[in-house]
N, C-alpha and C positions, 0 to 999 in steps of 0.2 A: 672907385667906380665899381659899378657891378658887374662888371667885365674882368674884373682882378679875381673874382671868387671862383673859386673850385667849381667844377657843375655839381657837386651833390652840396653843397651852400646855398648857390642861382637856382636852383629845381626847386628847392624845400617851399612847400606851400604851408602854411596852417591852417590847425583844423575848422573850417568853419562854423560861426556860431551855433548855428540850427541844429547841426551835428552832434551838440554837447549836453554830456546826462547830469544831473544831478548827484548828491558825493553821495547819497545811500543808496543811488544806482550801480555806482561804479569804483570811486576810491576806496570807501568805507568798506564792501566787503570783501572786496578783492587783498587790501592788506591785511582784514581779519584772519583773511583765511591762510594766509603766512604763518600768522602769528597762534594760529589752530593746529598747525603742524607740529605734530608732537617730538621732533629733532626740537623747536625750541624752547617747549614748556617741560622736558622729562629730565632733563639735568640742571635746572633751576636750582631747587634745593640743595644737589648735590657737588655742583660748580665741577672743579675738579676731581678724579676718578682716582683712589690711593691703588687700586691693582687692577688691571684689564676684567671687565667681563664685571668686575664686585658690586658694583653700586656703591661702595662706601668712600667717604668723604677723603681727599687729601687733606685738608687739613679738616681738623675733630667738629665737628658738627655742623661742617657747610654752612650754604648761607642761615641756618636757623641758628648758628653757633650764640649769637647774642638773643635769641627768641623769636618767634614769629612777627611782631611788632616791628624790629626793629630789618627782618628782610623785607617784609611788604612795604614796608615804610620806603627804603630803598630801591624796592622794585618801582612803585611810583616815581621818586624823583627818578629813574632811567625812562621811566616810559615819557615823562617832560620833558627832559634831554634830548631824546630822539624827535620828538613833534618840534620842537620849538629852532632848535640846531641844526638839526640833519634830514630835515624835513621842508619845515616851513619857508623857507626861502626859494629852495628848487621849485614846489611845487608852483608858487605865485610867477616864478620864472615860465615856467609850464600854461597857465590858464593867461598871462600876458602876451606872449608872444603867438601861442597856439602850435608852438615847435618842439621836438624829440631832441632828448639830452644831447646827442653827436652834432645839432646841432645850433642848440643854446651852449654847449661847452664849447663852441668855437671863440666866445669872447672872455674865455678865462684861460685857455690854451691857446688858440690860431687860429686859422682855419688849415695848417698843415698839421700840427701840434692836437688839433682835436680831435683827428684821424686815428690817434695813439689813446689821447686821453679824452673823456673819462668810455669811450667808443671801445674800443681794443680790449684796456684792461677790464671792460666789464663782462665781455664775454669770455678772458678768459677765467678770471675769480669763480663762472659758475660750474665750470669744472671742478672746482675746490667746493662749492656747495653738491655739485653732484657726488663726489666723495664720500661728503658727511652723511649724505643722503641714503646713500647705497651701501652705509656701514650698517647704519642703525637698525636701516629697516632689513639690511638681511639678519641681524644680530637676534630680530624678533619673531622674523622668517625660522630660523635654528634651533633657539631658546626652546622650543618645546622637544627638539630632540636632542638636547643639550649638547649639539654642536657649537661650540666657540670661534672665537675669531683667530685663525690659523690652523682650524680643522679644512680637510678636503673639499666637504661640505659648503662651508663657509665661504672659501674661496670661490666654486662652480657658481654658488646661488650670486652672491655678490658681481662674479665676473657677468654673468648672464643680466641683471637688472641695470649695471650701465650701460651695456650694447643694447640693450632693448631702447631703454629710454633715451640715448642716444640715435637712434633710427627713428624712434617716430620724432622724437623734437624735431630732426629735419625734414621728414616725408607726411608723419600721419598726426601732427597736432592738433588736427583740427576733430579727429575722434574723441580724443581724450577731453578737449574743451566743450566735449557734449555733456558730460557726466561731472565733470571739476567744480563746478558751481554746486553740487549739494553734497560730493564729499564731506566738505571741513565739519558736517554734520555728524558725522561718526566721531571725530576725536570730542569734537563738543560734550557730546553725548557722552560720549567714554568718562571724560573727566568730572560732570555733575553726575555719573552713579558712584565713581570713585569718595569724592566728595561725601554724597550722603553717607557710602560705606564707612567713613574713616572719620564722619565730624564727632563723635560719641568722645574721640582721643585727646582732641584739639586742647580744651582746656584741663588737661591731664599732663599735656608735655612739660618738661622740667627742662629747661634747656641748659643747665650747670649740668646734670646726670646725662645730657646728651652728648657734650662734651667728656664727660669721664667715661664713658659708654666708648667713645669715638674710638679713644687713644689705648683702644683693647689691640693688642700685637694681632697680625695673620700671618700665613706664610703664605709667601709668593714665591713662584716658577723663574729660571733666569731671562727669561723674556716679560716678564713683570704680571702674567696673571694671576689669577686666584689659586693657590696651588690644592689639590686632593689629600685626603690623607694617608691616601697612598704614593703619593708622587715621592721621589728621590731628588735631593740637592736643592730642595726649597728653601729658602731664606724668611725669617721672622721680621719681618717689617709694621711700621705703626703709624698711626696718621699724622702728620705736623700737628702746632701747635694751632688752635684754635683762631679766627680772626677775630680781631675788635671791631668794635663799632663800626670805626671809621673802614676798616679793613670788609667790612660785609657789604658799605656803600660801593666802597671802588670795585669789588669782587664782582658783583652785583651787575654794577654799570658796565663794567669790563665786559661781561658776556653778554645783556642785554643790546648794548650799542655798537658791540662787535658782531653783532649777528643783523641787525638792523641797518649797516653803516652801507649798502648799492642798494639797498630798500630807499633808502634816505635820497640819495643823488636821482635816483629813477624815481621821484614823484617832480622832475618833469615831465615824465612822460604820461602819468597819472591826471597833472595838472591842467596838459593840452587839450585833455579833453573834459573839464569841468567848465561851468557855464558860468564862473564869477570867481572873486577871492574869499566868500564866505562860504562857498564850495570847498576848496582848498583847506580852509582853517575847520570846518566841521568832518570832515574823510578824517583828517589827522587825528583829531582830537575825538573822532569816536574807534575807528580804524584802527591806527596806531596806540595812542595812550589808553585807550580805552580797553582793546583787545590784549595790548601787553599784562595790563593788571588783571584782566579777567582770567585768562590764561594760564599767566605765570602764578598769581593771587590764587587761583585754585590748587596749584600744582604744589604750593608750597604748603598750603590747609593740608591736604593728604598726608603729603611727608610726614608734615606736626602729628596729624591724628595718628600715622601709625605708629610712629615712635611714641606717641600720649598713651596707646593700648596696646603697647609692649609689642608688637608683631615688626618691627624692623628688623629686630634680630641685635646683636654683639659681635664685633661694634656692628653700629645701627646702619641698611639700606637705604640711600635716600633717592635714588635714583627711581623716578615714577615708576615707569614698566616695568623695573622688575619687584617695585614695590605692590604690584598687583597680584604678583604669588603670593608674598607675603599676605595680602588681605583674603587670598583663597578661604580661609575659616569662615569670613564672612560671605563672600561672592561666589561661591561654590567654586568645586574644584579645576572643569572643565573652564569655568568663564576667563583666566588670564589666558591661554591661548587662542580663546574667540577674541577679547580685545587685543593681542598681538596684531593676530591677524588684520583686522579691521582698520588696525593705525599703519600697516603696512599696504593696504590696501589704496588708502588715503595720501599715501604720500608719494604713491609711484606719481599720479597728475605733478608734482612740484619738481621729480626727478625731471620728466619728459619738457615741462616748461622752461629748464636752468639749460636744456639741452636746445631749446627752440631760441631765447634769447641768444645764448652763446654763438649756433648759426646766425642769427642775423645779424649779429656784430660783426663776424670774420665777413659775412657776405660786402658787408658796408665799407669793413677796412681792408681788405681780403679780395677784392673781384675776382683778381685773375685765377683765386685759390677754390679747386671744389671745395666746398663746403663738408662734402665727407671725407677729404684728405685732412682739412682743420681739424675740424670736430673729431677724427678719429683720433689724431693725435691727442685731441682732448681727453679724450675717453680712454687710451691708456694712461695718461696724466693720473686720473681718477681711480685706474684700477692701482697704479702704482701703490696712490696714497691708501687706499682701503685694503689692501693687503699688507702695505708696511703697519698698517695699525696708526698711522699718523691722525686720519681720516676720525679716530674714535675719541681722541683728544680734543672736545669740539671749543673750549675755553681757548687754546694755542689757536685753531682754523680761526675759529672767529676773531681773533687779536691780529690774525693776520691781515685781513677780509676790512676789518678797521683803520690797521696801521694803513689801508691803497687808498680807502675810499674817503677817512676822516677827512684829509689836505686837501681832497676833492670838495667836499661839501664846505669846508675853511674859507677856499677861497673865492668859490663862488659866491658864500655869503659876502667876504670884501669886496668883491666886485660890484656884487650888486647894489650897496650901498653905498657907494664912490659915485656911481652912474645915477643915483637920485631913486633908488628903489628902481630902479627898472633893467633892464637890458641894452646892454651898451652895443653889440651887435657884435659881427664877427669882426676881430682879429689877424691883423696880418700874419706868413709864419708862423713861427714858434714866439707866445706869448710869455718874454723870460721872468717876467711876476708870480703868472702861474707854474711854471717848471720849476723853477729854482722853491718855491712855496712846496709844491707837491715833495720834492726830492727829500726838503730839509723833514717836513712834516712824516712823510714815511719812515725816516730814520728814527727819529722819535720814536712813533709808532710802536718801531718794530726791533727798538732797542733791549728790549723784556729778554726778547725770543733771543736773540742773534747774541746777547752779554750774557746769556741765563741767569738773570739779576730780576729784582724787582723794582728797579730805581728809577721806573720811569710809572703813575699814578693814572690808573687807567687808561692804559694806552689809547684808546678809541678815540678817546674827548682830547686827549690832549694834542694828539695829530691834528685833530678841527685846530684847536689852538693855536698852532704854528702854522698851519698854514693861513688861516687867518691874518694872526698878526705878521709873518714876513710878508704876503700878498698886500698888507694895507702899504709897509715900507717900501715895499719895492714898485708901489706904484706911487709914490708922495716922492720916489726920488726919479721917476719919469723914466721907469725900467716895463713899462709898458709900451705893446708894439698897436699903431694906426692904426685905428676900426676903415673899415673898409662898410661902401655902402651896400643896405642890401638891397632886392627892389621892390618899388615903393609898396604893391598889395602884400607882404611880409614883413617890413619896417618901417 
């Protein structure tokens, strides 16, 4: 009965229909402009970083290691991956019911169990994206006074842009959301001048000499930077062995889907307010898969090109931003730190949004907690991690980010196909299909990080995987708890 339901279950209304925009009013640009954020497209090529601050590849030629071909080729099957998996189900979830994630995931957790999941853990993961946030774009903040990360510097400008962006996410968001809609316009623009500067290279790149280029020895500092050639006690270090084929797909997917994977689960709440399910399937499919290949497909062309016209350097730069010093011969001298700027300009809005979500998560799960007692502790969480340097390693963030939210999107897809495509409603409790699905699926996930091993094949997708199939098992063995009714103008 509807008497059994929490009051923030019984209250939930959805959105009315009249109310609702069309996907190239609302889904579509809104996750292009994610996917504009140059935190996702500037280490693309370079996947992971072989010494702090370098730009150069951990292993020898990043994703171009097998050619440009064969990463864009991967970068699309990620961007399908994400639409089709970690997308398309939540969203249809979303435009069916007309209800927010906290409260469509009460019938794959509970309605006690939803309160935690996917509610909770989503506002606190954006602490971990305000991290990344507040690394990079102080890193580009510095960059022109070649302050580093663990300079004084570095730490001031960084501790200062999560307490900012964390104060207005709770008080002044609604400023920034005057001006956020033509942002993403700057990095846009940034990366088709970059583009035109660097296409002359593209079919000049040699991707065997990229790799032999790669595996040129540097010296790093004992905290693992780029070391000077003045510096004392530095170590000769060289980049791993190059990926295969198969090894530039999962690399590939690994970051792309781990960076996408609370993007993926919150297109319920993208969904609630589109006006059909061909709304939902066209936001994704221009939005998401569309904007990933633009993006990321651009980000990797530059790479190519500057490595194809010799300006990458030995071993070779791959990392975007600072591949724009490198292109200074061409783009004049002064332009990389007008686009630093620019792209840092552009992504405080995304800072100040991961800060706003996060509130309203704690608000929901959270009442009797101010909001700036959460979120503050959020916000040293964040300075923790951008001063330990963790925050710069954005391939690990995102594996993590993956490893929560894969079992989330797994099981909701089981769920919702047990229930006839549709919504099954809330949950009694704690739903143990979805728990025990989430817990096993996490571990997976986050097997990588926690063994320091590789023995688990892009952790992102493979989390969806097990949470998936234990959710399908543990619901076929009737390890699911009694939906409860909602009322009837909502279900």
């Amino acid at each position: 009965m509807s008497t059994q339901l929490p009051d923030y279950v019984a209250s939930a209304r959805p959105v009315p229909k009249d109310q609702r925009t069309p996907w190239y009013a609302s889904t579509a640009p809104t996750y292009a402009g994610i996917f504009l954020w140059f935190v996702f497209w500037h280490q693309l090529p370079m996947l992971e970083e072989l010494a702090k601050g370098s730009g150069i590849p951990l292993a020898a030629g990043g994703a171009l290691a097998q050619g440009l071909g064969i990463a864009i080729l991967a970068l699309i099957v990620s961007a399908l991956v994400c639409h089709y998996l970690f997308y398309l189900i939540p969203g249809k979830l979303g435009v069916q019911t007309g209800l927010p994630l906290y409260i469509v995931g009460t019938s794959t957790y509970g309605v006690q169990g939803g309160f935690i999941m996917p509610g909770f853990l989503m506002g606190v993961l954006q602490f971990g994206w305000l991290a990344v946030n507040a690394f990079f774009t102080t890193q580009l903040l510095c960059q022109p006074f070649g302050a580093g990360p663990g300079s004084v510097a570095f730490s001031v400008v960084a501790i200062a842009f999560v307490l900012l962006a964390t104060l207005i996410g709770i008080k002044g968001i609604q400023y920034v959301g005057r001006v956020a809609t033509y942002l993403p316009l700057l990095p846009l623009s940034i990366l088709v001048i970059l583009t035109l500067a660097s296409l002359g290279g593209v079919t000049k790149m040699d991707h065997t000499q990229l790799v032999q280029d790669g595996q040129t020895p540097v010296k790093v500092t004992a905290d693992g930077a780029l070391a000077t050639d003045q510096a004392s006690g530095a170590k000769e270090v060289k980049a791993h062995d190059p990926l295969t084929v198969w090894g530039v797909f999962l690399a590939v997917a690994t970051y792309v889907v781990g960076f996408f994977a609370t993007a993926g689960a919150a297109g319920v709440d993208f969904g609630m307010g589109n006006r059909d399910e061909n709304d939902v399937k066209w936001g994704g499919l221009v939005g998401i898969a569309g904007a990933i290949i633009l993006t990321g497909g651009l980000s990797l062309v530059i790479a190519a090109g500057a490595v194809g016209a010799q300006l990458a350097g030995k071993p070779p730069v791959l990392q975007t931003t600072l591949l724009m010093e490198k292109l200074s011969p061409v783009l004049g001298a002064k332009t990389p730190a007008v686009f630093w700027y620019l792209l840092a300009i552009a992504a405080f809005p995304p800072a100040c949004f991961s800060s706003f979500i996060a509130a309203n998560s704690f608000k929901t799960t959270l009442p009797k907690v101010n909001p700036f007692v959460s979120c503050g502790i959020g916000a040293l969480c964040s300075i923790a991690l951008v001063l330990s340097g963790y925050a710069g390693n954005a391939v690990k963030v995102f594996s993590v980010i993956g490893a929560s939210f894969g079992p989330v999107c797994g099981a909701m897809a089981a769920d919702y196909l047990l229930s006839g495509n549709r919504w099954a409603g809330p949950r009694a409790g704690f739903n143990p299909a979805g728990w025990v699905s989430w817990i096993l699926g996490f571990c997976v996930g986050a097997a990588n990080l926690v063994l320091n091993t590789n023995i688990i094949p892009c952790p992102p997708v493979a989390a969806f995987l097990v949470g998936f199939v234990v959710y399908l098992v543990l619901a076929f063995a009737g390890l699911e708890s009694r939906t409860l009714e909602m009322p009837r103008d909502v279900h």
